[in-house]
Phi, psi and omega in degrees: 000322183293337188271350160311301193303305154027257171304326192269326176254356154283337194280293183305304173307336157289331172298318188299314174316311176324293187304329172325286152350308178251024183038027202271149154271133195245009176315289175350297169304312183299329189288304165304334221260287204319312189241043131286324131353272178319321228259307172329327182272336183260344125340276219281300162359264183319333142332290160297313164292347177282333168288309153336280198314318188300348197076023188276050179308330153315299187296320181272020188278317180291340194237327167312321182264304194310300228290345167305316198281303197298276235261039115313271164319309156292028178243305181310281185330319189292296180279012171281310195305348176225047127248044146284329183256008164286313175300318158343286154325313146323301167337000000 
């Protein structure tokens, strides 16, 4: 599920960007890409624990350290790419 929210707030941040661009309004888009974002972390959250209750020590031995790193970096990117069109906006 987390990587549906995922894919779904890169897919919006890029739109947001777009319309930014084409000087259109783009709140929406931010407004989903962010709080999909969120959903991704709470997502992936809810993974691990569900791997803790089952004991799944292995499985969380595989994912737990890249995928910490991974959603550091997408969470930053996410809110920079879509405070670009806040700054945008401004202009």
């Amino acid at each position: 599920m987390w990587l549906i929210f995922g894919i779904g707030a890169i897919v919006f941040a890029l739109l947001n960007i777009i319309f930014a661009f084409k000087n259109k309004n783009a709140s929406w888009y931010r407004f989903l890409s962010l709080s999909l974002t969120a959903l991704t972390v709470c997502a992936f959250y809810s993974d691990g624990a569900g791997r803790v209750v089952k004991e799944d020590w292995a499985g969380l031995m595989d994912i737990m350290p890249t995928m910490n790193k991974a959603l550091w970096i997408l969470v930053i990117l996410s809110i920079l790419i879509n405070s670009i069109s806040l700054f945008k906006e401004n202009e």
